[in-house]
N, C-alpha and C positions, 0 to 999 in steps of 0.2 A: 556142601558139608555132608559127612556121610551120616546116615538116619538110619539106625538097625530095630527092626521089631522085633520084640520074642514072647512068644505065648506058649507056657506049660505048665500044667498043675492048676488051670482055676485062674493062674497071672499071667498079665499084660504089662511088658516090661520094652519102654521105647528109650532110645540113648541117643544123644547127636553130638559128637565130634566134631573137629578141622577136620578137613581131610590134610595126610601131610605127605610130602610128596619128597621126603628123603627120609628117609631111617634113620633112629642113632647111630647105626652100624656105618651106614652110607656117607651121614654128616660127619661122621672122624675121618672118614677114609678122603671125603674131599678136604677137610683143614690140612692131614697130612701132607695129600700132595700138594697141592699149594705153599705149603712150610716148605715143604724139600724142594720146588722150581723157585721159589722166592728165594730161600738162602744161596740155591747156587747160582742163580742170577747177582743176586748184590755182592757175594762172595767173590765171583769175577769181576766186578765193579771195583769192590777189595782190593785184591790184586793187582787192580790196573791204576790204583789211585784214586780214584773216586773214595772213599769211607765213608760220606754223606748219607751214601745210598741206602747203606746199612740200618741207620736210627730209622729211616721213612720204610723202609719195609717192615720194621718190627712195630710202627704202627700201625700198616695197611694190615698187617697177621693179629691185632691185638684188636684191631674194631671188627674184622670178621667172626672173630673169636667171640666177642661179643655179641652179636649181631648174630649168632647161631645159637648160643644159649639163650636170646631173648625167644627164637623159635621152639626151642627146645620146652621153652616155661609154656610158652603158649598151646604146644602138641600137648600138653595134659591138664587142658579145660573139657568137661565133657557136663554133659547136662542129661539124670536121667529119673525118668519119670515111671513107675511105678504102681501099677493100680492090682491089691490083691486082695480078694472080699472086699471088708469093710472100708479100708483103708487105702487111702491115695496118698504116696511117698514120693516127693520132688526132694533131689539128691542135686545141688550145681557144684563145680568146682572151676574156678577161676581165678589167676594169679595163684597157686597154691592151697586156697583159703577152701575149702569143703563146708557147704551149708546143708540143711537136711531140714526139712518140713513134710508133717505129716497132717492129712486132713482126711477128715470122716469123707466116704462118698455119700453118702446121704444129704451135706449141709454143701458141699463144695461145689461150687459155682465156676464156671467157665467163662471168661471174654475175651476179646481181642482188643488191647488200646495201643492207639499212637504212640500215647504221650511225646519223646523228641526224637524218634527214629521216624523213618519216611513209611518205613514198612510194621503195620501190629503188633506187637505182640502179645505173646497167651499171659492173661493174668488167672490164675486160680484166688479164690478166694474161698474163706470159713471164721467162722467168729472172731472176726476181725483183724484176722493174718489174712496177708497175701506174698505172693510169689510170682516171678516173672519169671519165662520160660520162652525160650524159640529164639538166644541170641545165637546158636549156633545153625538152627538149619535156613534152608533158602526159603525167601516167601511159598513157594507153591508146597514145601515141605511142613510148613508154619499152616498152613490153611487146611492140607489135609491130615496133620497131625490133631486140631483143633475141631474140626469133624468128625474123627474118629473118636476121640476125647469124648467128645459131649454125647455122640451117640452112647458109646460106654455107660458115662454115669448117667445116663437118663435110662437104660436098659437096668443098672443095678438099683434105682431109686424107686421104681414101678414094681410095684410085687403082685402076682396072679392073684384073685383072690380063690 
């Protein structure tokens, strides 16, 4: 999964995507060709007698078809985390749906739990919300994301006297 840091201004701002490995631009450019080899394959078919051919291609083009927008929904889930002064801002988006929780760093609490994936992940917690975070990056991205995390708010939670 790709895992982007950016730090300016005082903010620590970490994001994790899919990685996706065709473009919108790319994923029409491959349904097209495939439409225009598939019709002029069953179109010859056509021609030749066969018209069978025809209805079974316009299925195998309508579940790809499918089958590319379900990628398409998927390429814009991103999960991004947010830490500026006071405030620590977990932003997810999945299926569409955009969630956003905000917690004090001074109260917000760090863990890593199982619960029913084989691998952690980051639970933040604060007066009694929580949030789960790290469906998008790889464990070793999940471990030193969650390192850096806690270093952070324990460095903003300690004040020199």
């Amino acid at each position: 999964m790709a895992m982007t840091k950016t730090e300016a201004a005082g903010a620590q701002e970490w994001t994790a995507r899919p990685n996706c490995s065709l473009t919108p631009t790319a994923r029409r450019n491959l349904v097209c060709g495939i439409l225009a080899i598939s019709l002029l394959v069953s179109g010859g078919f056509l021609l030749a007698g066969a018209w069978l051919v025809l209805p079974f291609a316009g299925l195998e083009l309508a579940a790809l078809y499918i089958a590319l927008r379900a990628l398409d929904h998927a390429d814009s889930a991103s999960e991004t985390i947010r830490l500026e002064g006071d405030r620590l801002t977990v932003t997810t988006r999945f299926l569409g749906r955009d969630n956003q929780q905000s917690f004090s760093t001074a109260w917000a609490r760090v863990s890593l739990e199982a619960g029913d994936a084989p691998d952690p992940l980051i639970c933040i917690r604060s007066h009694g919300r929580s949030c789960q975070v790290g469906r998008l990056m790889t464990p070793p991205q999940r471990y030193q994301f969650f390192s850096d995390l806690s270093r952070r708010l324990r460095s903003q939670t300690v004040k020199p006297n």
